[in-house]
C-alpha positions as semicolon CSV with decimal commas, in nm:
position;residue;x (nm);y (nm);z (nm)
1;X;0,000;0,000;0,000
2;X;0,115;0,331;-0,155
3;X;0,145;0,592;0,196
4;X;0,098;0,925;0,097
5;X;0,136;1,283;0,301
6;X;-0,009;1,627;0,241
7;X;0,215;1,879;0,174
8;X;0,004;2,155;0,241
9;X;-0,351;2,172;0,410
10;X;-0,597;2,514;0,464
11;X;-0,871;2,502;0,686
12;X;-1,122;2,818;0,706
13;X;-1,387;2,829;0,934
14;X;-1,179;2,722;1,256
15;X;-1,371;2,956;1,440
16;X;-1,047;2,940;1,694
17;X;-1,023;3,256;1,918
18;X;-0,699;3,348;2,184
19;X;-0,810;3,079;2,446
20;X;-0,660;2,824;2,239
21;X;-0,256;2,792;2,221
22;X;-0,027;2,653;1,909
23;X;0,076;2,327;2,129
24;X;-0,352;2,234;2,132
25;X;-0,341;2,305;1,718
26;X;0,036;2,109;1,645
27;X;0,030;1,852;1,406
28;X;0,344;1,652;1,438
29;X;0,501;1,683;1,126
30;X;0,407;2,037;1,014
31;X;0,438;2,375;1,033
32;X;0,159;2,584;1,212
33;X;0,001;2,958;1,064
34;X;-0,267;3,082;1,180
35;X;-0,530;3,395;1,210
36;X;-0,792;3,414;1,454
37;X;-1,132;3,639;1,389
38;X;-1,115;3,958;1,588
39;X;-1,389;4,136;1,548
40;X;-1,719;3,887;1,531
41;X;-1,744;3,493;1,609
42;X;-1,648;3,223;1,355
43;X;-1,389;3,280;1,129
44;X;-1,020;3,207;1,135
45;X;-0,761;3,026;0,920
46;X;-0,519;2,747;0,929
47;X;-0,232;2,652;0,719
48;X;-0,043;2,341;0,796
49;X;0,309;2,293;0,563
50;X;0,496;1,950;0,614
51;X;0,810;2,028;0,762
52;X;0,997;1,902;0,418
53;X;0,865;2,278;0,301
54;X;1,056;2,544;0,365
55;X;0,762;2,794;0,434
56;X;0,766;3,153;0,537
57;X;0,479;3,361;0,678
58;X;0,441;3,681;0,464
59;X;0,299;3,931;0,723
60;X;0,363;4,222;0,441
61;X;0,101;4,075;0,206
62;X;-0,173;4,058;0,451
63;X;-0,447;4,325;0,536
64;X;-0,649;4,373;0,826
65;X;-0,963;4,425;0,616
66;X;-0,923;4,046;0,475
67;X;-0,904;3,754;0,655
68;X;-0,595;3,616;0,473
69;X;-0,268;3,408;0,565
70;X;0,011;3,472;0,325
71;X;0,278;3,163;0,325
72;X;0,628;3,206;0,090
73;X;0,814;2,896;0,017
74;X;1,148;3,064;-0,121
75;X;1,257;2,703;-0,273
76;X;1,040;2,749;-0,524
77;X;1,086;3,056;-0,701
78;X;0,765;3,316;-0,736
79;X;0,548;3,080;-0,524
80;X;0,318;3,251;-0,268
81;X;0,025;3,044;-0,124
82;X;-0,260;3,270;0,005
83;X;-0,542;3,162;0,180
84;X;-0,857;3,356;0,241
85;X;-1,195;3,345;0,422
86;X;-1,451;3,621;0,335
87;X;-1,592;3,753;0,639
């Protein structure tokens, strides 16, 4: 049998606020980004990246008027994942 991982998984609709920490959300394995809703219930993003990936958090790209998670992975060249939820 054929085992195959997920390189990258996105999950909107967490509805997650501050009471929960990054140790509750790990997934051994892979990288944790995430956004919480701020202003109304619901909401929030996840973005697990295996740990193969080198993945970097783009802060810059993101604006507070869309609930977004920018993710860089700088070994591939030009390749930005973004993941959104509309509010």
């Amino acid at each position: 049998m054929n085992k195959k991982s997920i390189d990258i998984l996105a999950i909107t609709e967490t509805w997650l606020d501050n009471s929960w920490t990054d140790n509750e959300l790990v997934i051994t394995g892979y990288n944790l980004f995430c956004r919480d809703r701020k202003t109304a219930q619901g909401g929030g993003i996840i973005v697990y990246t295996h740990n193969s990936l080198s993945a970097e958090r783009r802060s810059d790209l993101e604006s507070e008027q869309i609930e977004q998670i920018s993710i860089e992975f700088p070994m591939c060249s030009d390749t930005t994942i973004l993941s959104l939820s509309s509010p």
